[in-house]
C-alpha positions as CSV (number, residue, x, y, z in Angstrom):
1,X,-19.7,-0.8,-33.1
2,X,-16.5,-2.1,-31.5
3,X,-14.9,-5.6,-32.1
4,X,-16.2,-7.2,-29.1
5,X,-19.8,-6.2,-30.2
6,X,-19.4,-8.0,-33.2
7,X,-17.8,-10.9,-31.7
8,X,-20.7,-10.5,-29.6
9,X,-23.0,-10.8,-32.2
10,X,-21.3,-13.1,-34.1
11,X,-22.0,-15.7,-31.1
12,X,-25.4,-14.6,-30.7
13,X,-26.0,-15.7,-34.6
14,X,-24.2,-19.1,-34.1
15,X,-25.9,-20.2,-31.2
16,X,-29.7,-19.2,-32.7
17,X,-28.5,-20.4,-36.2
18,X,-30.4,-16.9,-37.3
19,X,-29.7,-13.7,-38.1
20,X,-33.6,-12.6,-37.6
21,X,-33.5,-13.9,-34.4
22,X,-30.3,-12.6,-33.0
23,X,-31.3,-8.9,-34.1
24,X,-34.4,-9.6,-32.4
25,X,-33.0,-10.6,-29.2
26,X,-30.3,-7.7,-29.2
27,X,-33.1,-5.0,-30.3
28,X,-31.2,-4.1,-33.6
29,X,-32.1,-3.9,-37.3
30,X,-30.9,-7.2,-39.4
31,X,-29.0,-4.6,-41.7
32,X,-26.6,-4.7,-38.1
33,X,-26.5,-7.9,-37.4
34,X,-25.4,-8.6,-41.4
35,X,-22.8,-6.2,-41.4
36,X,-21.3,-7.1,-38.1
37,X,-20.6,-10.6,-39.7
38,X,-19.8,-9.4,-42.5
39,X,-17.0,-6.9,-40.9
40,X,-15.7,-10.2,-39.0
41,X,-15.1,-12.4,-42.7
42,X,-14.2,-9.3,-43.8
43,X,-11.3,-8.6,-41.7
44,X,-10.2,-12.3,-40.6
45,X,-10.5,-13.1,-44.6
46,X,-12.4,-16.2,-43.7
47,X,-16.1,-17.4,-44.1
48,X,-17.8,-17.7,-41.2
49,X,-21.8,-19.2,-41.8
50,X,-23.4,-21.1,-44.4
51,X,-26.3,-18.8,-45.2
52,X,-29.6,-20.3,-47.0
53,X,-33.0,-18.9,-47.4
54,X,-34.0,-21.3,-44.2
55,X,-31.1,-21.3,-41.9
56,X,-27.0,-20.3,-40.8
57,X,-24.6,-22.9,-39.9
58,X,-21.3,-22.5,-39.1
59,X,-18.5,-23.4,-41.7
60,X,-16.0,-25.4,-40.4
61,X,-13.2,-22.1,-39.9
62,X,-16.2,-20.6,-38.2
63,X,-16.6,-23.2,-35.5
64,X,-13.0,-22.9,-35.2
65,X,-13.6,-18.7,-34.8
66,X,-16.5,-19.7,-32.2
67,X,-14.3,-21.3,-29.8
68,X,-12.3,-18.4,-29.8
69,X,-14.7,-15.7,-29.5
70,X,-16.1,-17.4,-26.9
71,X,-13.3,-17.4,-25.1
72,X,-12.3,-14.1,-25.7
73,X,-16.2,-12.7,-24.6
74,X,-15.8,-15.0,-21.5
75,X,-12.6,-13.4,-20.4
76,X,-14.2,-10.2,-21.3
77,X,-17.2,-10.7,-18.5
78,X,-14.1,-11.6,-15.9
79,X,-12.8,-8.4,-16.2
80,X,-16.5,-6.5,-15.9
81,X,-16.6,-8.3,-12.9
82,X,-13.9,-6.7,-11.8
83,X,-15.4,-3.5,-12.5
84,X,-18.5,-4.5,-10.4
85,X,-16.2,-5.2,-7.3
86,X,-14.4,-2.0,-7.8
87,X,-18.2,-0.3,-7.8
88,X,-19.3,-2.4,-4.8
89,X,-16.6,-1.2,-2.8
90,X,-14.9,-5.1,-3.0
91,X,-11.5,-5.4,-3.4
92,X,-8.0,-5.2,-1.8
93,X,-5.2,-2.8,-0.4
94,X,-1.6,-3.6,0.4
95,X,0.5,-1.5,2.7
96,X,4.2,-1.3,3.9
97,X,5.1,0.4,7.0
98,X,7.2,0.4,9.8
99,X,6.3,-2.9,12.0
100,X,5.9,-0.3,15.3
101,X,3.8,2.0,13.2
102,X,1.7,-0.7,12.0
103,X,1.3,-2.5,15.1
104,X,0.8,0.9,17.7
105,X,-1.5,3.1,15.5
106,X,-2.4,1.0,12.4
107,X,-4.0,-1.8,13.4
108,X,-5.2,-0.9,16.9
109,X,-7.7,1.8,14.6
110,X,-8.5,-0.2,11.6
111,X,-12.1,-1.3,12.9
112,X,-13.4,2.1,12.4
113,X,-12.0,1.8,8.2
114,X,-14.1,-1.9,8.4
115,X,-17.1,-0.2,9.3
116,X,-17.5,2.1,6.3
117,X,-16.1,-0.4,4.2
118,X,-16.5,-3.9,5.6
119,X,-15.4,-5.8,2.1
120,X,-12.1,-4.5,1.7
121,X,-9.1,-6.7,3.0
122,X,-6.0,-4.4,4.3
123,X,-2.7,-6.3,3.4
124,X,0.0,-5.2,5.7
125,X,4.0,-5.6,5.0
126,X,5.3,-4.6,9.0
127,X,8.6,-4.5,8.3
128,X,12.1,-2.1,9.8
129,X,13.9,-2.6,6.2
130,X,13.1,-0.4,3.2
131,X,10.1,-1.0,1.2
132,X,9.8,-0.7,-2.1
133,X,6.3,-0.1,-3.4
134,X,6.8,-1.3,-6.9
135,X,9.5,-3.9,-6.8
136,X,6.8,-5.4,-4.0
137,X,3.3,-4.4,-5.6
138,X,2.2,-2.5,-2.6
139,X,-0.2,-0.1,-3.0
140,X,0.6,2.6,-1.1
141,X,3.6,3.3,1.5
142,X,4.2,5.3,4.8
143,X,7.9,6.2,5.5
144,X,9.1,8.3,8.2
145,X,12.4,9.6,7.2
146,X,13.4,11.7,4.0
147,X,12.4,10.1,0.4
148,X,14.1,10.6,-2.9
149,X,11.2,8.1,-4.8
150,X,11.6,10.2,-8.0
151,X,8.5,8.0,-9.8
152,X,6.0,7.9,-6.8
153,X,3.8,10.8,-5.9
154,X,4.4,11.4,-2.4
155,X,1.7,13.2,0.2
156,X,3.3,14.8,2.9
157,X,1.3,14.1,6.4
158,X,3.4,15.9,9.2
159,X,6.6,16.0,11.3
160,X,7.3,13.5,14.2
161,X,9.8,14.1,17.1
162,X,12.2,11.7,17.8
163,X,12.7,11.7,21.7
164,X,15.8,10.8,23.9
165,X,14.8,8.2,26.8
166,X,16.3,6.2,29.4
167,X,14.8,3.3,31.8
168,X,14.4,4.0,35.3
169,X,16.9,1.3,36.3
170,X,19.8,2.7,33.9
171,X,19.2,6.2,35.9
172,X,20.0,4.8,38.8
173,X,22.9,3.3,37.2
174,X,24.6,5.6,35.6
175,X,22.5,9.0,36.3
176,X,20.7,11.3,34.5
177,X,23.0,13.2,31.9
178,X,22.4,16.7,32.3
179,X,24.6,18.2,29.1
180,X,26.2,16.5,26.3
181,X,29.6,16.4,27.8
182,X,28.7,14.2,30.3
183,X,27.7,11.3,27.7
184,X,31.1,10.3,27.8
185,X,30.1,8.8,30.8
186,X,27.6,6.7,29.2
187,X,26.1,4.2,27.1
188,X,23.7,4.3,23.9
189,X,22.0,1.6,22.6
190,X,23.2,1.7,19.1
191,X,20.7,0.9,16.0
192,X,21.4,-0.1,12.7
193,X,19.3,-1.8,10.1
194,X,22.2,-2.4,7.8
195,X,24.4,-4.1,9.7
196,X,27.3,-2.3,10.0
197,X,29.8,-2.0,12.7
198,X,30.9,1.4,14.2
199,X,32.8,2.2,16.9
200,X,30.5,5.2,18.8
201,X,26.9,5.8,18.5
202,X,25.5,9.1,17.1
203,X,22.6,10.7,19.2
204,X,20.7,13.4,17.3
205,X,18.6,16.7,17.8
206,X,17.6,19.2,16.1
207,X,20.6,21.1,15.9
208,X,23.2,18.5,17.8
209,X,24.9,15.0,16.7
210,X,26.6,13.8,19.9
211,X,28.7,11.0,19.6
212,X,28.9,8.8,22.6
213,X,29.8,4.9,23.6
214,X,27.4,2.1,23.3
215,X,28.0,-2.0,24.4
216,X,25.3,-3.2,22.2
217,X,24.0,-3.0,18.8
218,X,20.7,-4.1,17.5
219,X,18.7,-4.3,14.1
220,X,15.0,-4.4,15.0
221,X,13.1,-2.0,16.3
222,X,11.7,-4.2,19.1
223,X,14.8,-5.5,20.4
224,X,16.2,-1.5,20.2
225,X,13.1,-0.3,22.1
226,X,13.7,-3.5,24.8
227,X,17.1,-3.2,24.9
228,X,16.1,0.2,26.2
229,X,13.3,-0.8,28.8
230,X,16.0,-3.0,30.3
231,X,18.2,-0.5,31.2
232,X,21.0,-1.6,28.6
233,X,21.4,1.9,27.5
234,X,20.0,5.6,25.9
235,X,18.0,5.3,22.7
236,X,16.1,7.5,20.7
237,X,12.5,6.9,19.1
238,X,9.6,8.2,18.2
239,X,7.0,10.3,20.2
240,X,4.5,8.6,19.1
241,X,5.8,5.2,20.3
242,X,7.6,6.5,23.1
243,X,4.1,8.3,25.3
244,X,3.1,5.6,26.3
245,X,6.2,3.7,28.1
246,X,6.6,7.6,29.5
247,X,3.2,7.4,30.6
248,X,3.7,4.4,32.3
249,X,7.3,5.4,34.0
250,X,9.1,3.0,31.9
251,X,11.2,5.0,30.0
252,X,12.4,8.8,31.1
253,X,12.9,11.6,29.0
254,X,16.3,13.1,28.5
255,X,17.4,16.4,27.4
256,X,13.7,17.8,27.4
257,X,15.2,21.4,27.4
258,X,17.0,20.5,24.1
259,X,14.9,21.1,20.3
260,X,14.2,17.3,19.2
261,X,14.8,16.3,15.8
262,X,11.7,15.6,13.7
263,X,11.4,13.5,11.1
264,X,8.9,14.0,7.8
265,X,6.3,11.3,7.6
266,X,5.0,10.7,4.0
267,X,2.5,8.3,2.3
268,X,3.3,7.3,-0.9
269,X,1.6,6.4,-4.0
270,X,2.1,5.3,-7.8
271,X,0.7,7.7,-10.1
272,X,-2.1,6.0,-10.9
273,X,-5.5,7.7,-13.0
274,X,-8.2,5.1,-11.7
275,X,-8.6,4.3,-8.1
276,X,-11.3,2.7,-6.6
277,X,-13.1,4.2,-4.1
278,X,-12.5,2.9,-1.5
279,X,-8.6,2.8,-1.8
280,X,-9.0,6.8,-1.7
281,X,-11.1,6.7,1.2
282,X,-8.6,4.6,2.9
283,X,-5.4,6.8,1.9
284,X,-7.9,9.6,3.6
285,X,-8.7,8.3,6.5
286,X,-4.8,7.0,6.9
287,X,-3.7,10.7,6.4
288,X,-6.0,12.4,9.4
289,X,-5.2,8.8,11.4
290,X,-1.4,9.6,11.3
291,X,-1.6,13.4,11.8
292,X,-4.0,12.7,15.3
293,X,-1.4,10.3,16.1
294,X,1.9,11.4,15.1
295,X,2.3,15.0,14.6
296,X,4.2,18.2,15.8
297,X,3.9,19.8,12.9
298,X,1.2,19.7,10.4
């Protein structure tokens, strides 16, 4: 018998003014009930009832000890309530991704997670800047790009190419480069999340970095990928976010005949021993999501 039993039953006896009665109700022998109480004064070095041949009342230190136990066995039934949501599959999960990965394959396929688990809310931190899972109390993040999170377990999903693209209008512009030397002759849009001035732009693939020009410089993915669609200049996103617009004739590929890079996409996780349900299910179904979406290598 644990200390909350016996607080337990320390209660029990206080409210009924009996020790008969409280073993009765709880199904055990007296002998229990009595030591439990006695384990209590014991411990706390206090005396706790008034004990006749008729009745128990509570001293005046063990009204004091009431309120308290009573608090302390009330905060107790909060937290098995938690433990009842956690079994009914009720609860929350909070995730940070890339605002274009959250907003093109995320949440355009979370209805089908709902359906199997229609009680969960999904939390979502969109955002281009690094994400720190603890610092932010995330449960779980996707990064595309390499990771060096020493302290967070990290579950490899797959590779996604990055693709070199141009609007129509900026082809007619200025051409279609056919070799790197000719992006001399161009312009890049140039992207940088932190905000630092340089004078060329870097394109990269697999086994290239070509420097070249570029007249603007942006910090959001949304202005980089519009900057783009206007014609302002070459960029470099994606496959996954880039089919579309290519489907559509909006954006051109360049330099198909050239190896892409790719770039390692990875969910990651805090080491933790007890996860509910359904925040496995949902790392699951966010792995095979991602690897239908994403992938050239998996």
């Amino acid at each position: 018998m644990d200390k909350i039993d016996r607080l337990k039953i320390f209660c029990l006896v206080a409210e009924k003014q009996s020790f008969a009665q409280a073993a009765v109700h709880l199904g055990l022998p007296r002998s229990n009930v009595t030591y439990a109480i006695q384990a209590l004064e014991k411990e706390y070095e206090v005396l706790l009832f008034y004990r006749t041949t008729r009745k128990v009342a509570l001293t005046h230190e063990g009204s004091l000890f009431y309120d308290e136990a009573m608090r302390l066995v009330s905060q107790l039934k909060e937290l098995n309530r938690f433990k009842t949501q956690v079994r009914s599959q009720e609860g929350k999960i909070s995730i940070g991704m890339p605002k274009r990965l959250a907003t093109q394959v995320l949440i355009p396929n979370l209805k089908a997670f709902y359906q199997r688990y229609p009680k969960v809310k999904v939390l979502i931190n969109g955002s281009d800047d690094f994400s720190n899972l603890i610092e932010q109390q995330l449960d779980c993040v996707v990064r595309v790009g390499q990771v060096q999170d020493e302290y967070l377990l990290i579950k490899p999903i797959c590779q996604t190419e990055i693709w070199t693209l141009a609007a129509p209008q900026y082809s007619i512009e200025f051409g279609i480069p056919k070799d790197f030397d000719e992006l001399q002759q161009h312009f890049a849009v140039d992207y940088h999340v932190a905000k630092h001035y340089r004078e060329l732009s870097e394109l990269v693939f697999k086994n290239h970095r070509v420097k070249m020009p570029y007249r603007l410089l942006i910090e959001n993915t949304e202005a980089y990928i519009q900057a783009g669609l206007n014609g302002l200049g070459i960029i470099q996103i994606p496959a996954f976010d880039a089919k579309n617009y290519v489907q559509q004739d909006r954006l051109q590929r360049l330099f198909e005949h050239v190896p892409s890079s790719e770039l390692p996409v990875n969910i990651l996780l805090t080491d933790r021993q007890y996860r509910p349900e359904y925040f496995q299910e949902f790392i699951d179904w966010l792995n095979d999501l991602l690897k239908s979406e994403l992938a050239v290598h998996c």
